[in-house]
Structures are given as C-alpha cells and as structure tokens.
C-alpha positions in Angstrom: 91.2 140.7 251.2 94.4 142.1 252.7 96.2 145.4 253.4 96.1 146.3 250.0 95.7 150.5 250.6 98.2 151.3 253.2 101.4 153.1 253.0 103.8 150.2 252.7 105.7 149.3 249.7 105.7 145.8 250.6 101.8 145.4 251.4 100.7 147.1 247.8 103.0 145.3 245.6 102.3 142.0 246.9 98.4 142.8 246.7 99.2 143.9 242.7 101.5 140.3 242.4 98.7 138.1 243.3 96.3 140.1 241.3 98.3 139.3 238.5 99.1 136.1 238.9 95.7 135.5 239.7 94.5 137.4 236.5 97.5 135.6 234.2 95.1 132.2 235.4 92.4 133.7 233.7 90.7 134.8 236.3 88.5 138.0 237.2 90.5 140.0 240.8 88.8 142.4 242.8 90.2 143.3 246.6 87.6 143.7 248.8 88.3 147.3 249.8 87.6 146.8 253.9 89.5 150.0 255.4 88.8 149.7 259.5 89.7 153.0 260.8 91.9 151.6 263.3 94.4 150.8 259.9 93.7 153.7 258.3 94.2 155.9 261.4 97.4 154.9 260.7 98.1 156.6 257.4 96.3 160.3 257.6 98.5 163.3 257.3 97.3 164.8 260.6 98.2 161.8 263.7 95.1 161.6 266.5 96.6 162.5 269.6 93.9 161.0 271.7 94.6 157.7 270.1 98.1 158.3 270.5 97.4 158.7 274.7 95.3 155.9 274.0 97.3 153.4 272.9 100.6 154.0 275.1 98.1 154.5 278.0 97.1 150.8 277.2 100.5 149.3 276.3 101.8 150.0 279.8 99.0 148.3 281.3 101.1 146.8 283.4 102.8 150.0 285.2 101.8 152.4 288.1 98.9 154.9 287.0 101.4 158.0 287.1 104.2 156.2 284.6 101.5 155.4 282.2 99.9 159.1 282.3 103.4 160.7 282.0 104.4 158.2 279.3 101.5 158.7 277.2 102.1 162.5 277.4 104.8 162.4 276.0 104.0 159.6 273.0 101.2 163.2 273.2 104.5 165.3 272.5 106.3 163.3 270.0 103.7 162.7 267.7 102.5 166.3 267.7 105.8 167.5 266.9 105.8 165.0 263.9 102.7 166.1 262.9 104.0 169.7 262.3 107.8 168.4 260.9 106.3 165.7 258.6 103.2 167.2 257.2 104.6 167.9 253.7 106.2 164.5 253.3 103.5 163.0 254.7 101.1 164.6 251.8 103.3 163.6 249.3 103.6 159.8 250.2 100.0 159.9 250.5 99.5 160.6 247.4 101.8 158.6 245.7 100.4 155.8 246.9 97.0 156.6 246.5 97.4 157.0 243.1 99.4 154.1 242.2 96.4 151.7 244.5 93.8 153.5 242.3 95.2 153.4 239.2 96.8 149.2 239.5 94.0 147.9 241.9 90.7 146.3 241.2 88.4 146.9 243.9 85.1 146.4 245.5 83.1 149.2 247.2 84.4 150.4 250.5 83.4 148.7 254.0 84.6 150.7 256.9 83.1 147.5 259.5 82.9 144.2 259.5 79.2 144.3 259.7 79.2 145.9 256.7 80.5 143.0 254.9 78.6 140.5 256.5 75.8 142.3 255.6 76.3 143.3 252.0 79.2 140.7 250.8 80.5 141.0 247.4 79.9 138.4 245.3 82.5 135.8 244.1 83.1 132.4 243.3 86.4 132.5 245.7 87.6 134.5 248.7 90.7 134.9 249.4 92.6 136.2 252.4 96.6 137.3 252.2 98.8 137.7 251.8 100.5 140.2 254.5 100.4 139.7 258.7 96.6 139.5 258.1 96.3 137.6 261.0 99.2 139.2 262.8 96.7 140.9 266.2 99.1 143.3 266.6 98.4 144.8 263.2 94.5 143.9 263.8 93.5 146.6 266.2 94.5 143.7 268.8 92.3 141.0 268.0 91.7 138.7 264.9 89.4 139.8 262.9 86.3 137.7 261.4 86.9 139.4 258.0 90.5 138.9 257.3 88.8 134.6 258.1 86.7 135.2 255.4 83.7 135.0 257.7 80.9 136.3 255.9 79.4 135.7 252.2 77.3 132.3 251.2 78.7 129.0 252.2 79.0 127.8 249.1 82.1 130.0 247.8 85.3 128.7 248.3 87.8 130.1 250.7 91.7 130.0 250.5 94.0 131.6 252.6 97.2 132.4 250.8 100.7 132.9 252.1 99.2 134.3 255.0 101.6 135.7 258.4 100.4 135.3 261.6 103.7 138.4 262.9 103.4 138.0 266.3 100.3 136.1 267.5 100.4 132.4 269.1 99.6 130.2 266.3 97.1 127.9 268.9 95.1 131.3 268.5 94.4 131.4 264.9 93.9 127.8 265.2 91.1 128.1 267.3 89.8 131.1 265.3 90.0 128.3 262.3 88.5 125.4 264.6 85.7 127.8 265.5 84.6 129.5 262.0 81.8 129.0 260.6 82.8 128.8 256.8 85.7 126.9 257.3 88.8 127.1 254.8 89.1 125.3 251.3 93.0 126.0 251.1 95.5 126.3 253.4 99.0 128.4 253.2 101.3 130.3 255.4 104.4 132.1 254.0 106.7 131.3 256.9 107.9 128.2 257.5 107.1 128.1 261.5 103.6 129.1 260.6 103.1 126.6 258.7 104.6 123.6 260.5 103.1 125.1 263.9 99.3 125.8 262.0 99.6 122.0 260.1 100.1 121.0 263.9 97.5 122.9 265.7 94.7 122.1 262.9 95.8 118.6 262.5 95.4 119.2 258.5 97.9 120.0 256.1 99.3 124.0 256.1 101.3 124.2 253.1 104.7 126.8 252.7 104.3 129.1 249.6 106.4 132.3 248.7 105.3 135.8 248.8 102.7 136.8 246.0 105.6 139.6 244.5 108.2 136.4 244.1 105.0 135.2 241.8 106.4 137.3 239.3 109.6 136.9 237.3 111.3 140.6 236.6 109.5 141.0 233.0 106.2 140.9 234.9 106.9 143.9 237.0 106.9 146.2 234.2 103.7 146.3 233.9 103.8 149.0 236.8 107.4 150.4 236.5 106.8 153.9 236.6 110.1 156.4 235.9 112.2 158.4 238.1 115.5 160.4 237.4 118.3 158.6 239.2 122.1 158.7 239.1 123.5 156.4 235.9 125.0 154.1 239.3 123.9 154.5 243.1 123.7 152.6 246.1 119.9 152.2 247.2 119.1 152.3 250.6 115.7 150.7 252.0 115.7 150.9 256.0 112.9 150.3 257.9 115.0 151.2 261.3 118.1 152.8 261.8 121.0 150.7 262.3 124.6 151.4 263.1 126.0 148.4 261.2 124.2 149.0 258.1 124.9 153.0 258.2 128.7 152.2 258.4 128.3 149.6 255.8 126.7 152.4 253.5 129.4 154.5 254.5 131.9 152.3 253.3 130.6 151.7 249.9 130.1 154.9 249.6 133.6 155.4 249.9 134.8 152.5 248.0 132.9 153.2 245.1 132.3 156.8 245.1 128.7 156.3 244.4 125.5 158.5 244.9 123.3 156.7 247.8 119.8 157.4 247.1 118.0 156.6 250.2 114.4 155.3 249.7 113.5 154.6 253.3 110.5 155.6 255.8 109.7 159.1 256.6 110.8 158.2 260.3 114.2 156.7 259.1 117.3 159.3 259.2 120.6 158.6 257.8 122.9 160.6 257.8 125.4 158.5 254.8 122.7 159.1 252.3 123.2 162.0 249.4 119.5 162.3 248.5 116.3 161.3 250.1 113.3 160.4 248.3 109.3 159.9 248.4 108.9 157.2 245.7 105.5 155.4 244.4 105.3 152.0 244.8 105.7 151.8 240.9 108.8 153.9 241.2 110.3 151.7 244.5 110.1 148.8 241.7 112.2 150.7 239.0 114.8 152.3 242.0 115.5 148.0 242.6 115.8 147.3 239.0 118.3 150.0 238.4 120.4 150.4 241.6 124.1 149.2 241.3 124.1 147.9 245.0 121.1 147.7 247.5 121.3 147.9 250.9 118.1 146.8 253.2 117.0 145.2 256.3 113.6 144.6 254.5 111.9 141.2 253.4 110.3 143.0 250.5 113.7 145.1 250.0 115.1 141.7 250.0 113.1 140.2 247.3 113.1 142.7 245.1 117.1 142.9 245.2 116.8 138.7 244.1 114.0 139.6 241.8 115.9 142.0 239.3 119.9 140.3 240.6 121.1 143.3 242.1 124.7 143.5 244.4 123.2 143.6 248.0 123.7 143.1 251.7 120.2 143.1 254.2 121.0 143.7 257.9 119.1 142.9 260.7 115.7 144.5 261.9 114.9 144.4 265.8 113.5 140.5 265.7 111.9 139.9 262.4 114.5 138.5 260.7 113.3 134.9 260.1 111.5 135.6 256.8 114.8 137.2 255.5 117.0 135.3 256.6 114.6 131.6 255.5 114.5 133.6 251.6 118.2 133.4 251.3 119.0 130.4 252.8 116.5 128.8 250.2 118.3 130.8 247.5 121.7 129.9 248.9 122.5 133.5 249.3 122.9 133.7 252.6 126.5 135.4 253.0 124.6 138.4 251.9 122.9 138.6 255.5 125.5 140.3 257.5 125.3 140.7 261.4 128.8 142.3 261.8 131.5 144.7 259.6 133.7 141.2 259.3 130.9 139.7 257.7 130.2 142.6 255.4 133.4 142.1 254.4 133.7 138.8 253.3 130.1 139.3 251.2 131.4 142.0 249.2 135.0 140.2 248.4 133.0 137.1 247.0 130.9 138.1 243.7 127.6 137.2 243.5 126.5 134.2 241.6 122.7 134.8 241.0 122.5 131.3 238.7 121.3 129.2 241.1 119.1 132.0 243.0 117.4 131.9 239.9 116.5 128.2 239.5 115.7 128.6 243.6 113.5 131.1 242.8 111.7 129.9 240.3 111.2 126.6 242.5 109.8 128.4 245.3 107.6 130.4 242.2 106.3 126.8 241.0 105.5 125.7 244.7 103.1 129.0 244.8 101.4 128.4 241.5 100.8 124.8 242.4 98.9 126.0 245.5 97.0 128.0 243.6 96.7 125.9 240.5 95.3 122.9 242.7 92.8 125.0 244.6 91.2 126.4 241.5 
C-alpha cells in the first residue's frame, strides 16, 4: 500500500520498482488500490473550491476571523483561475498517467475508506506499506492513517514497512501509532536517515536505513517501462518542482554554453522562462527523457536518482526545506559537488567532469542494503 495512482512521477515509479523487485524474488505483487478522496481530490481536472476555502480557512487557524475569510477568498480566486488556464494540460497529464498505472500496476479492487478495508481485506501472505511520505500527516488528510499501518487483515500475515518517510510529522507520533497497533510490524525500514535513527529510538527496536524502491533497479531494469518520445539528438532536461532563480540562471547559462535545446519536463504549476519546449510526459516517457538527456538539471529526489541511475551530467538545486534526502543520496555516492547552493558553486561542478565509477559501486551498495531487508524479511 502506498501512493501508487497519483500524479507524481516519483510516487509511481517507485511503486512499479518495488513491484519488480518484489516480483524478480519470485513473488506474486498486487497494490492495494485504497484511493481516499481527500488524495484524489487532489488530482481531478476540475479543483473543488469549497475544499479550496476549506483548507486555507483551516491553515490560518491561528489568525483573526476576517484574515482567514479574505485569505481563503482568494486561494477561492487562484484556483478557479487555474481551473480555466490548466484544464487542457491538466487532461492530458491525467491521462498519461492513468494509463501508464493501468497498464504497469497490479492491483487489488478499489477501497475509497478505510472501513472498507477492514472489512473486506485482500488476501495475502505479506503487507506491505511504502514506500513514499506514507506516514507524512501532511499528505494524510492531517492525520495518520490506520491503513497506510497495515491495520486491518488477519493477524497472522506478516507486515513490513518499507523505506517508508515520515515528511513532516514528529517521529514520537508514528511511534506511538506503532506502540498502539494492533497488528504490530514484522519489518522495520525508513528511507531517511533521521527517520530511522529517531524511529529505532522512539520504539526501542531496530529501524533499519534502505534506499528508495526506484534505486532497486539497475538502468537495464527500467526498460521494461521505457516508453518513446521524440527529443532533440542532445538537450538539457529540466525537472523543477519550484521555481528557483539560481537554477533558472544556471539553465540559462548552459544553455548558452552549449547551445543546447532545454526540454523542460516540470509541474504544470512550474514556469520557466530559459526552457525551449515544455512537455506533458508519462511516467514511462520521464524515464527515457533521464536516460537520454545530455545534462539534467533538478531540485528533485527522484530527478536526482534517476540522473545517478542512467550517469547523466547534472546539477540539483535546492527545494524550499526538503533537501536532506538529496543532499544524504549524494553524499553517499560521493557526488556531492553536484548540489549547488550558489552560481560559484555551479561553477566549480561543471569545470570538474563527472566520475560516475564509484557512484556506481555506491549505488549498488545502498542497492544490496535494500535487497537484504527484503531478502531477510521474506
């Protein structure tokens, strides 16, 4: 169980890695298709604007009656307007990833509640929850959810949690949701390494570090679901969750330098104004723009990955204050110069040549340490 249908690149290809890898053990995958409508409110073409009010209304709990009214209005405004102004993008990105999810995912039948499931569980010999910020609140329609605890099914079948991200919440909270459970977990993982340390401490038991399920997979693996696109013969691929003025000069310069296309693969919400050509891209198609770009430029973990996966020229810039993960990947791979927080440092990454030799004996550690997890649990 995890956020295996919504629109992030990220959150479907690591559901499809550990279905692999999972499958590659000789085992039989399905996802248990839970779809809350809080998450998939998220995703439909057409935004509510009541839940729009709603939730600004309740972020600014903390302010006068008046600011939270006029504040909501105007979250009321802004999310209209994008309704109109992104409808057509919105379709198509819908649809590219429904399709991919259909056609690469094995599922279960749909539950909508968590009483569902605990009344009609599917049946398996092993549950497992994660990866993704499944026990991230924030992302949980603020609160932790008994499903994504495996709380429900017979007691009997095993329950792992695997490279699971807690995002924003207090880890003594999911420790006390652990503490409390009913069913309570066979296996133990968390894919940062504060998580982990701060869980292990919390539960008094160990909470083992493993990789993200996509660095499961060696390149080779992923094209399986490398689906084609018609690209440039060389480009610079941009993948920006959030604008950034560092980055967009840093685009602008290679741009320059190298008088290459930049295809810019971001959110619908992201606007750059260096990129040549904007596109909608599957998940299987987000895979092949890695593999072929010439130079990548990202301030995404799963950009990130991707750009280590297939040994790609890159640079990944920061993102508001969810950096850690990035920033913990390269340091393991000893590629950190290639996270750049200013234009000097951008400049002394692109001067020194990347050496992706022992990246790729690092990666393939942190690939054994995940397999061993899972190896040992089943």
């Amino acid at each position: 169980i995890t956020f295996h249908f919504v629109q992030n690149y990220g959150a479907v290809l690591q559901a499809w890695a550990l279905q692999e890898k999972l499958e590659q053990m000789n085992n039989e995958v399905l996802f248990i298709d839970y779809r809350p409508d809080y998450h998939t409110a998220r995703y439909t073409v057409w935004h509510s604007l009541l839940r729009a009010f709603q939730i600004t209304y309740n972020k600014y709990a903390c302010k006068g009656f008046l600011y939270r009214v006029l504040r909501s209005l105007k979250t009321v405004c802004c999310t209209f307007l994008q309704n109109v102004s992104q409808r057509s993008d919105r379709i198509e990105r819908k649809k590219a990833f429904d399709d991919f999810i259909s056609k690469n995912l094995a599922m279960t039948k749909r539950y909508v509640t968590v009483d569902e499931l605990k009344s009609d569980p599917p049946a398996a010999d092993v549950f497992i929850t994660g990866s993704d910020q499944v026990w991230n609140s924030k992302l949980t329609d603020s609160q932790l959810e008994d499903s994504y605890f495996l709380q429900f099914g017979d007691a009997h079948i095993k329950r792992l949690a695997y490279a699971v991200s807690i995002g924003e919440t207090p880890p003594r909270e999911c420790s006390d949701k652990i503490k409390g459970m009913l069913f309570p977990l066979d296996g133990l993982s968390c894919r940062e390494k504060k998580d982990a340390k701060s869980l292990g401490n919390y539960l008094g038991r160990d909470c083992l570090c493993v990789p993200d399920p996509t660095v499961l997979l060696c390149a080779d693996a992923y094209k399986k679901i490398e689906e084609a696109i018609l690209l440039p013969q060389k480009y610079i691929l941009v993948y920006i969750l959030k604008e950034n003025a560092l980055l967009e000069s840093i685009i602008n310069i290679e741009k320059k330098r190298t008088g290459m296309t930049v295809i810019d693969i971001s959110p619908i919400s992201v606007k750059l104004l260096s990129a040549d050509k904007k596109i909608c891209v599957s998940p299987g198609q987000f895979v092949t723009c890695f593999k072929n770009a010439s130079f990548v430029v990202t301030n995404s973990f799963h950009g990130t990955v991707f750009s280590c996966i297939y040994e790609r020229e890159f640079v990944v810039g920061e993102y508001q204050n969810r950096n850690q993960r990035m920033e913990d990947l390269l340091q393991s791979l000893e590629l950190d110069k290639r996270f750049v927080k200013t234009a000097e440092e951008f400049d002394a990454a692109v001067c020194e040549k990347m050496n992706f030799d022992i990246a790729r004996n690092k990666l393939a550690t942190l690939r054994s340490d995940g397999e061993r997890f899972l190896i040992e649990q089943f």
